[in-house]
TIRODREN-499394 format. One line per field, with one value per residue (C-alpha): residue in one letter; z negated, x negated, y. Coordinates in steps of 0.02 Angstrom, whole numbers. Example, Ala and Ser with C-alpha at 12.3 -4.5 7.8 and 13.67 -1.06 7.14 Angstrom:
loke = c(A|S)
z = c(-390|-357)
x = c(-615|-684)
y = c(-225|-53)
END
This chain:
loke = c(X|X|X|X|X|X|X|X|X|X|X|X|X|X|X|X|X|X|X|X|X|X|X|X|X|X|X|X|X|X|X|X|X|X|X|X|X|X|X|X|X|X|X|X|X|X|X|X|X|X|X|X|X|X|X|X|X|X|X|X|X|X|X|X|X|X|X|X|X|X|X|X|X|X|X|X|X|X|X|X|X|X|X|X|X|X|X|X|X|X|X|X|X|X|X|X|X|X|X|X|X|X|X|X|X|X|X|X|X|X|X|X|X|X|X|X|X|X|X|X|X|X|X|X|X|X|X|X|X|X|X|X|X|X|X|X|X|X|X|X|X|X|X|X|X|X|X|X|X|X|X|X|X|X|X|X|X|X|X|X|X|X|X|X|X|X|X|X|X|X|X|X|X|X|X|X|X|X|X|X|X|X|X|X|X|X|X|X|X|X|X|X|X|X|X|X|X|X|X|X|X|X|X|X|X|X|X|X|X|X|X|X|X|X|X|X|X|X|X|X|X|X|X|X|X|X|X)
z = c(0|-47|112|226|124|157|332|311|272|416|365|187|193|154|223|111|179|21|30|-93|-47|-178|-373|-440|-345|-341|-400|-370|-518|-470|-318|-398|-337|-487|-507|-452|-257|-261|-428|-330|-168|-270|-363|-198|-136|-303|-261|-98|-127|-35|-33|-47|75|44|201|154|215|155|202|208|387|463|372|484|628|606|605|762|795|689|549|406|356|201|167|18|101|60|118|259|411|530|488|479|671|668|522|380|190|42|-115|-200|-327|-387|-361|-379|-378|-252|-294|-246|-291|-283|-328|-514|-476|-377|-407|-389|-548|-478|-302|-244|-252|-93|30|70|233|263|164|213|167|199|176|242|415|394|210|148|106|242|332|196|224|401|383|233|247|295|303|243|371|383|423|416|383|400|235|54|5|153|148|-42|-10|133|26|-123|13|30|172|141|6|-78|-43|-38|-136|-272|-432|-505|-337|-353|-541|-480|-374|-455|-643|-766|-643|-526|-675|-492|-468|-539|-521|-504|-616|-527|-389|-223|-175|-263|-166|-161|-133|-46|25|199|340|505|621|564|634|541|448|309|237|149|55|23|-39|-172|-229|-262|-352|-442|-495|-546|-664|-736|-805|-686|-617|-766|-828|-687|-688|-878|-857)
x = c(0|-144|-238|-74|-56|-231|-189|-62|-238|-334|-517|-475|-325|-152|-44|122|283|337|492|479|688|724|692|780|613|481|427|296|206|68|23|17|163|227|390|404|378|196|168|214|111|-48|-9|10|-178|-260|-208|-275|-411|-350|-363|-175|-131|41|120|247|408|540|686|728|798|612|542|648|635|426|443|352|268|104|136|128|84|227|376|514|711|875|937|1062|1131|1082|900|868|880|716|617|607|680|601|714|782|682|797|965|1003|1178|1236|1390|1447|1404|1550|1597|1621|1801|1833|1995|1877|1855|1791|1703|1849|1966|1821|1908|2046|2103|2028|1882|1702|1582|1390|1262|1046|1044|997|1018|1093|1224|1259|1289|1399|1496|1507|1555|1710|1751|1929|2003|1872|1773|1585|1433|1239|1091|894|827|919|839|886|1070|1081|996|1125|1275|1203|1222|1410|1405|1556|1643|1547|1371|1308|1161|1068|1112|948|909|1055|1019|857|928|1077|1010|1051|1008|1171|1292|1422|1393|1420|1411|1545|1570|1575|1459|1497|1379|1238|1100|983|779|679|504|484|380|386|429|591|504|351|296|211|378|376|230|278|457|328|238|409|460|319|318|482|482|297|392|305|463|535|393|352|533|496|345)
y = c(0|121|79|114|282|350|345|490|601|685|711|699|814|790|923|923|1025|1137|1199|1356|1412|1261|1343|1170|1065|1230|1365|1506|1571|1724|1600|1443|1302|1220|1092|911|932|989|895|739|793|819|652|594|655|629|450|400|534|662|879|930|1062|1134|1211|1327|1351|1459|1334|1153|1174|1249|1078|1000|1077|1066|881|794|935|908|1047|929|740|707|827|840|850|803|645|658|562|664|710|513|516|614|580|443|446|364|337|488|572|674|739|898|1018|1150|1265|1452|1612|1732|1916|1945|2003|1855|1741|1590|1476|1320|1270|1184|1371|1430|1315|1440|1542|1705|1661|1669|1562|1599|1452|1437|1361|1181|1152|1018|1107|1186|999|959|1127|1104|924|960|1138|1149|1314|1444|1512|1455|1575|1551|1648|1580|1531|1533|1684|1778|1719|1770|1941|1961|1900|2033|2149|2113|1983|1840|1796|1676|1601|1428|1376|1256|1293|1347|1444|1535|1554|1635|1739|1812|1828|1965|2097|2048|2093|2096|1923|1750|1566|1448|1322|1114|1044|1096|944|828|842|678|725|637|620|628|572|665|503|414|217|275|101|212|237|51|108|287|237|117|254|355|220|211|387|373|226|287|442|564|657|666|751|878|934|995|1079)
END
């Protein structure tokens, strides 16, 4: 398993695809990357003795879009139908929530009040979330804007009605300085993380889903979301 992961390297460097829109799986403090993504891509290089390279991206859908096209080696995305036509899954690390952020004057208690007519929804262009909206919204209106932070910047702005995002992102975003703003209560969607290999027949997913598992049962995600 080692020996198939090493492979994954390129003159000793492993170039990991870090999605920094995600605060629930990383987060930026005075330029260093801390949270369970690049915790488990340097685990991942200190293993098969690798220099982690983190290539940063600003949303989950330019991950995606990146993939085949020799930007990165291993990436962290949420698990979905339609990305597994492109790229390969390991296990789920984690799962995480998305929900709504909404006006503070807002008749909306709950996610499930947002699926009404003449509402407009606003969600990041290739989240996960955004395929779930597009796949379940029924009468609200749907709209998209680049990465999270530009849709919530956009929706602090007074774009839509309510705006699409993981809960700690959107915690992040809309803390005690967006007094106008609040989160909605109830999981719009549980999000299931995974790592990710750029080529979905790539056989160095066997051994990549192993070493997920491994850091899993050792402890280690548990630990590095914590910290």
């Amino acid at each position: 398993m080692h020996t198939e992961l090493k492979t994954l390297a390129r003159d000793g460097v492993l170039r990991a695809a870090i999605n920094t829109g995600n605060r629930a799986l990383v987060q930026q403090d005075a330029g260093t990357l801390k949270g369970v993504s690049p915790a488990l891509a340097q685990r991942l290089a200190d293993e098969i003795g690798a220099r982690m390279e983190p290539v940063i991206y600003s949303g989950a859908g330019k991950v995606f879009d990146d993939a085949g096209q020799d930007k990165w080696d291993v990436g962290f995305l949420a698990v979905d139908a339609m990305r597994a036509e492109k790229i390969a899954f390991t296990q789920p690390y984690i799962v995480i929530e998305a929900t709504y952020a909404v006006r503070a004057g807002a008749l909306f208690t709950d996610v499930d009040d947002v699926d009404k007519q003449g509402v407009r929804v606003l969600t990041s262009t290739g989240s996960a979330y955004d395929m779930h909206l597009t796949n379940n919204l029924r009468h609200a209106t749907l709209e998209r804007s680049g990465t999270p932070p530009e849709s919530f910047e956009e929706f602090r702005a007074g774009r839509c009605d309510a705006v699409a995002g993981v809960r700690a992102s959107l915690e992040g975003a809309f803390a005690a300085d967006a007094p106008d703003i609040r989160i909605l209560a109830g999981a719009l969607t549980a999000v299931h993380q995974a790592m990710v290999l750029p080529d979905r027949d790539d056989p160095r997913i066997t051994a990549l889903d192993d070493f997920v598992a491994r850091a899993i049962e050792s402890g280690f995600v548990d630990a590095a979301q914590s910290d």
